[in-house]
C-alpha positions, 0 to 999 in steps of 0.5 A: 500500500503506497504511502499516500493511499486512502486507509480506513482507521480501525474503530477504538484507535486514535484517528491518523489525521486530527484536524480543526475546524475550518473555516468558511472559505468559499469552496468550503461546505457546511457539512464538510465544516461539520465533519472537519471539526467532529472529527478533530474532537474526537481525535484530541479528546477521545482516550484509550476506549470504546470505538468512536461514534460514526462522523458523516461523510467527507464531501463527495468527490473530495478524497481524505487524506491519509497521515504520513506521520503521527497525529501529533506531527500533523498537528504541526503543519498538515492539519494546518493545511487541511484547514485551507487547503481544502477549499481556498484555492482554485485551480488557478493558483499556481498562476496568480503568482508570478513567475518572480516570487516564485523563483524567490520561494526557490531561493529560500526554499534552497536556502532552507535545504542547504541548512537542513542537510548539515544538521546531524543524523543520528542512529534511530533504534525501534525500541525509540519513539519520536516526541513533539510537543506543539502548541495550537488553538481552535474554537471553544465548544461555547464559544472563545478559543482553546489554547492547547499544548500536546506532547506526543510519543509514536513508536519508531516502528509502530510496533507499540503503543504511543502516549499523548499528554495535553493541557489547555492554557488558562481561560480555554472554554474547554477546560470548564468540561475537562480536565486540564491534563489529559493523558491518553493512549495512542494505540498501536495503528496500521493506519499510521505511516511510521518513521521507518516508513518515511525513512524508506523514501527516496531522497532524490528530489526529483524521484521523491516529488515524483513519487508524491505526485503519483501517490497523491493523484486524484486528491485535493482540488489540485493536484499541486495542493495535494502534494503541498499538504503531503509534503507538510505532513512529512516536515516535522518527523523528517526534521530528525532525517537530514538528507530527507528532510533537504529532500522535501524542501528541493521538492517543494521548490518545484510545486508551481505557487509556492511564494515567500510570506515576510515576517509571518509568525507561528502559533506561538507567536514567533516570527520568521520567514513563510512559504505558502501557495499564495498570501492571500486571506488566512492561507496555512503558512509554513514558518521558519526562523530567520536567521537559522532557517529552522522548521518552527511549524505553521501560523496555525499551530507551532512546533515546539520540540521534536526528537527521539526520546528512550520511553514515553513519559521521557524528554528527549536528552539530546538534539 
């Protein structure tokens, strides 16, 4: 089964891919808000028992997308682009940008690459799990805004079961119904595509895209948003795999619409230099630190921490 195709989660099993409530754009309908924010709920409040209730229907003709990495990473970047990517733009994006901001996305974007291939690899062992820890929001249930940090820890292999620890920050509505600091079992998952997996991909960034674009087809309003928000699901996880990780972003310099956003500023309220389809409206913008060039996550929701930690319940020791 190839990396992008469409998978079934198990019932009882945390959901592959969380995502928030969208909002209204124009190619946006209702039932699909309605099943956007169902399914984020259940996925960030659900523990570790009974199968979860049935949610309706994506809108027809709208493949889902199926999780590259844990929930957590896809926290960080996809459910960000799943948030607008799912309607804002039209199959005429790509040609809204010009032809000189594009070749300065390709600049930063190799810029980017450049950085991240000289971070150091390190030796990844299955008994390992990844750990991220982001930071988000979304609509309260009654109304305001829930401010969350979640840290996760996935299986290397996915051969165990994983842990996710959230709390929300003072004031969210949410914490009127439920406990600030919730623990939950994130169970062992065929569904979720793991690090092993990943790091079996190709690194050539012409094989890669190429890869992405043949198990993509047929998703998204376009085909290059489609292989936009893959590319996203990857970043996180694929921070800690160098030669991957510059991979991507090569690959991502080919997608036709890509542009730079100035000063743009992730969920945590750190500003940086963006990428985005276009900067347009509330687009999902990938952040990165300035002078490092460091992956700090999106405008919708921050990458705080990513590594590989011995046990969950454990930091990581070392980047």
């Amino acid at each position: 089964m190839s990396f992008f195709s469409r998978r079934q989660p198990r019932a009882g099993h945390e959901d592959s891919v969380p995502v928030p409530p969208a909002p209204r754009y124009r190619d946006l309908s209702a039932d699909r808000q309605s099943f956007l924010k169902e399914r984020f709920m259940q996925q960030i409040t659900r523990e570790s028992a009974p199968a979860p209730p049935p949610v309706p229907p994506a809108r027809p003709g709208r493949q889902r997308r199926t999780a590259l990495v844990a929930a957590p990473a896809l926290l960080v970047a996809a459910v960000a682009t799943a948030v607008s990517l799912t309607g804002v733009f039209g199959d005429s994006a790509a040609t809204t940008v010009s032809a000189a901001d594009h070749h300065e996305a390709r600049r930063l974007l190799d810029r980017i690459a450049l950085v991240a291939a000289e971070r150091p690899a390190r030796t990844v062992r299955d008994e390992h799990y990844v750990y991220t820890k982001i930071k988000g929001s979304w609509p309260g249930p009654k109304g305001g805004t829930d401010v969350f940090v979640r840290e996760d820890w996935i299986a290397v292999n996915g051969e165990r079961n994983g842990l996710a620890l959230q709390v929300f920050e003072p004031g969210s509505p949410s914490l009127d119904f439920r406990s600030q600091d919730r623990k939950m079992v994130l169970h062992k998952d065929p569904n979720v595509t793991t690090y092993r997996e990943l790091e079996a991909l190709p690194t050539a960034p012409d094989t890669l895209l190429k890869k992405i674009q043949r198990d993509t087809g047929g998703q998204g309003p376009t085909h290059d948003e489609a292989v936009f928000e893959a590319i996203a699901e990857m970043l996180p996880q694929s921070t800690l795999r160098p030669e991957l990780n510059a991979a991507l972003y090569r690959a991502t310099a080919r997608i036709p619409g890509v542009v730079v956003k100035q000063d743009a500023v992730d969920a945590a309220g750190r500003h940086g230099v963006g990428l985005a389809f276009h900067t347009d409206g509330d687009s999902v913008v990938w952040v990165f630190d300035k002078d490092r060039l460091t992956y700090l996550g999106t405008n919708k929701v921050a990458l705080l921490d990513v590594g590989i930690a011995d046990a969950t319940d454990q930091r990581p020791l070392s980047r």
